[in-house]
Structures are given as C-alpha cells and as structure tokens.
Wavefront OBJ file of the C-alpha trace (Angstrom):
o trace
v 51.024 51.854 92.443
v 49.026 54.767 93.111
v 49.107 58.020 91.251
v 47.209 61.422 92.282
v 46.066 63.782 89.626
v 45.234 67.279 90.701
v 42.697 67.454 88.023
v 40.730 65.070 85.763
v 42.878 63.806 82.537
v 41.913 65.528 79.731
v 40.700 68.592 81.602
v 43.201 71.910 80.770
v 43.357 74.502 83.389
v 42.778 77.845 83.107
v 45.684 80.096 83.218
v 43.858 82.565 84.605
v 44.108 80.605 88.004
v 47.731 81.798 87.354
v 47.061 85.294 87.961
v 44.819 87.158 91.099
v 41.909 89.193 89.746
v 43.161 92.418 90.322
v 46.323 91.548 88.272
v 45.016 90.137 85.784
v 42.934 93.421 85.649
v 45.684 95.462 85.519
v 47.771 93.807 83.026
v 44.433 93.215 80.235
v 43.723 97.574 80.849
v 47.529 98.572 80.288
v 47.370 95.722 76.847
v 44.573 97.938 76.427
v 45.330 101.119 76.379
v 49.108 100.214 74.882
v 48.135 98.618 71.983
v 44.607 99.842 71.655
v 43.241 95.849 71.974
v 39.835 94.916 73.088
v 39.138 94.069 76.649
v 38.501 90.571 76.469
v 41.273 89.741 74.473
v 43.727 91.579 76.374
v 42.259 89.208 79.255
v 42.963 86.266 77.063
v 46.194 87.614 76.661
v 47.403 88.509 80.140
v 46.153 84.981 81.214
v 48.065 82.719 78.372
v 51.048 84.777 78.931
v 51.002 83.407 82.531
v 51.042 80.030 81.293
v 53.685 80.332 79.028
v 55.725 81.858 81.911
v 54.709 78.811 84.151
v 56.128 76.417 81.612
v 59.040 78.352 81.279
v 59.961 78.542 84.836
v 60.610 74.567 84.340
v 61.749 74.286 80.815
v 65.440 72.853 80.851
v 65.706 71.761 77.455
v 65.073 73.496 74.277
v 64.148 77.925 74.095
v 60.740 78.180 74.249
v 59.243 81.340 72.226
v 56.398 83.607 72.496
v 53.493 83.887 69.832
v 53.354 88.083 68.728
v 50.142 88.579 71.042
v 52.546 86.657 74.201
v 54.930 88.893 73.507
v 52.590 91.905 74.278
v 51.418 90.207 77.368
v 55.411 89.401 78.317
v 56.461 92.761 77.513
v 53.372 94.496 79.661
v 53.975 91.605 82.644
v 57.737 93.102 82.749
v 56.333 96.940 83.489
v 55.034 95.786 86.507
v 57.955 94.558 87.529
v 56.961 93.729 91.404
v 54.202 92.166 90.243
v 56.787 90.317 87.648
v 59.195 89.592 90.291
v 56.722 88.383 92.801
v 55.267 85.880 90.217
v 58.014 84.181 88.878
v 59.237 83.979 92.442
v 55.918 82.084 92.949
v 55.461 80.286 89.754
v 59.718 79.825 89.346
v 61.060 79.993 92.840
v 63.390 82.129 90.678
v 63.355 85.714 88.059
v 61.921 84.421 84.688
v 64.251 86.309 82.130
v 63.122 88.216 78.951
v 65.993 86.694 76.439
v 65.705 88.235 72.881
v 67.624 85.767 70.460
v 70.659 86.938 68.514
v 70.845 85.923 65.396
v 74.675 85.106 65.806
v 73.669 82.530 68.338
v 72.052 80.316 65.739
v 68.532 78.717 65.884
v 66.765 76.182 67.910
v 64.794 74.743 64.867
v 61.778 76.804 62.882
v 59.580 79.469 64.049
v 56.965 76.751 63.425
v 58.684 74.100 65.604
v 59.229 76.629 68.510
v 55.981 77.614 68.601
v 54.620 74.105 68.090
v 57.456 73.015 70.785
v 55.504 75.944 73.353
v 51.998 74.621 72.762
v 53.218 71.249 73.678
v 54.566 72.383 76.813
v 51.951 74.655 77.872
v 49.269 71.684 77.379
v 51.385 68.871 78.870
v 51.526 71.604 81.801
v 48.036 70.865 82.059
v 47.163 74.462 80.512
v 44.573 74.976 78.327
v 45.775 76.571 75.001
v 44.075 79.899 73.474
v 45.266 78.690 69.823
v 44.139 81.489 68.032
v 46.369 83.380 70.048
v 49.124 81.546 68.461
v 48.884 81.706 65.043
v 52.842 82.318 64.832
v 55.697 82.478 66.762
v 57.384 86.332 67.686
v 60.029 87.307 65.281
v 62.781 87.117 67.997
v 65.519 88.335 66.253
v 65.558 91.624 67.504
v 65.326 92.439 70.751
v 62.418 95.465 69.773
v 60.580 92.630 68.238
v 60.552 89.344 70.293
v 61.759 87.274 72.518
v 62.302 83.516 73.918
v 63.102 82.040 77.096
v 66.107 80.624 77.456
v 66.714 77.542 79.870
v 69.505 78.160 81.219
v 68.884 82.101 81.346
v 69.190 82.913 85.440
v 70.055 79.864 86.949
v 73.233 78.951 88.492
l 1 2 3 4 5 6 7 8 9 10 11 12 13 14 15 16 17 18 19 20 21 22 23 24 25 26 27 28 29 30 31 32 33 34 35 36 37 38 39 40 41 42 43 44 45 46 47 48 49 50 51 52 53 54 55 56 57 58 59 60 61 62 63 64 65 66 67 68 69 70 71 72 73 74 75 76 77 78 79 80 81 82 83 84 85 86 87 88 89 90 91 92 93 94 95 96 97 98 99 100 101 102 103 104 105 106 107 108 109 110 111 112 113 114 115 116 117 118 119 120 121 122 123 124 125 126 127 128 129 130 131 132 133 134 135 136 137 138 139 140 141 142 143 144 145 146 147 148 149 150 151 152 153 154 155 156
C-alpha cells in the first residue's frame, strides 16, 4: 500500500497559502482600520479565517463556530464579496454561508466544545492553529454578534 502526503506529518501549513498577497493585504488593512487592530495581527487574522473557511467548505457533520477575532476576519472576508465568492468557489467548489445560530434551534454542545471541535478540524486539515487567536468561541446567538457554519447551509 502506498500513501502520498503532500507535506511532512507533523508539519501544519500556513493558512496564509490560502490567500494571494494582495488579498490577504487587503483584508488585514480593512481589520485595520475597522476595528482599529494592529497590522500584524489583522494578518494573523485574515489568514486563520481562511482556514477555518477551508475546513468548513468540507465539514458535513457537526456546526463549526468562529473564535470573536474569526468572526472579524469572516465578517471583513464577506465585504469583499467577489473576493468571497471567488474563494469559496476555489476552496468549496461552492458559496460558504455566514449562518448566525438561533437560539430556538437549540445547541450543538458548549461554546467550549465548538470551539475545541474547530481547532480539531482546522489541524487535522493540516492547518496550523494561531491558538491565541482562539481563546473562545463567538457568542453566536445573535446574528450582530456571531456566527457558525452550518453543514448543510448551501448545498443541495
């Protein structure tokens, strides 16, 4: 049996790779100037948001949720909605909806066990994981405040 792995076990990728330069540019100055964050955070930012995204373009099983800086970076992605559309078509091969949980729809687990359920994914993706970015998950009860991906959410 042979198996091929794109990169050495053990070695995370950066998200970054997710993203071209000049968009990752983009999306890090408009975290910037929206939420008055430093530039290399908002870098570190734009760039884990793309991974979460990436894992959720394949998750089929349980909601995955944003951390409160994610949400930022999801939120800001969604302005630029060509850029948005163009990279979920690439990443997804389909539109990667922004699904704010209601609270009448009932829970998936803890905040803890979401977030802890989206680190998992995101490094069994093969990404690496900017942990103090995630200290918490987004309060996604309201749709001003957070957010999750559902799996279903867009497909048919």
């Amino acid at each position: 049996m042979t198996v091929t792995v794109e990169r050495p076990l053990g070695t995370a990728a950066d998200p970054r790779s997710l993203l071209n330069a000049d968009l990752l540019g983009r999306l890090a100055a408009r975290i910037v100037k929206d939420h008055d964050i430093a530039l290399p955070l908002a870098e570190r930012i734009a760039a884990q948001t793309a991974a979460f995204l990436a894992v959720c373009a394949n998750n089929t099983s349980q909601p995955l949720t944003p951390s409160k800086a994610i949400d930022i970076g999801w939120h800001t992605f969604i302005l630029h909605t060509r850029d948005y559309a163009d990279f979920c078509q690439h990443v997804a091969g389909h539109f990667i909806h922004h699904v704010p949980t209601d609270p009448e729809e009932g829970e998936h687990g803890t905040a803890a066990a979401a977030r802890q359920r989206t680190l998992d994914a995101i490094a069994t993706a093969g990404y690496a994981v900017d942990t103090d970015l995630w200290p918490e998950a987004a309060d996604c009860s309201q749709c001003h405040a957070g957010c999750s991906d559902s799996p279903n959410s867009g497909k048919k």
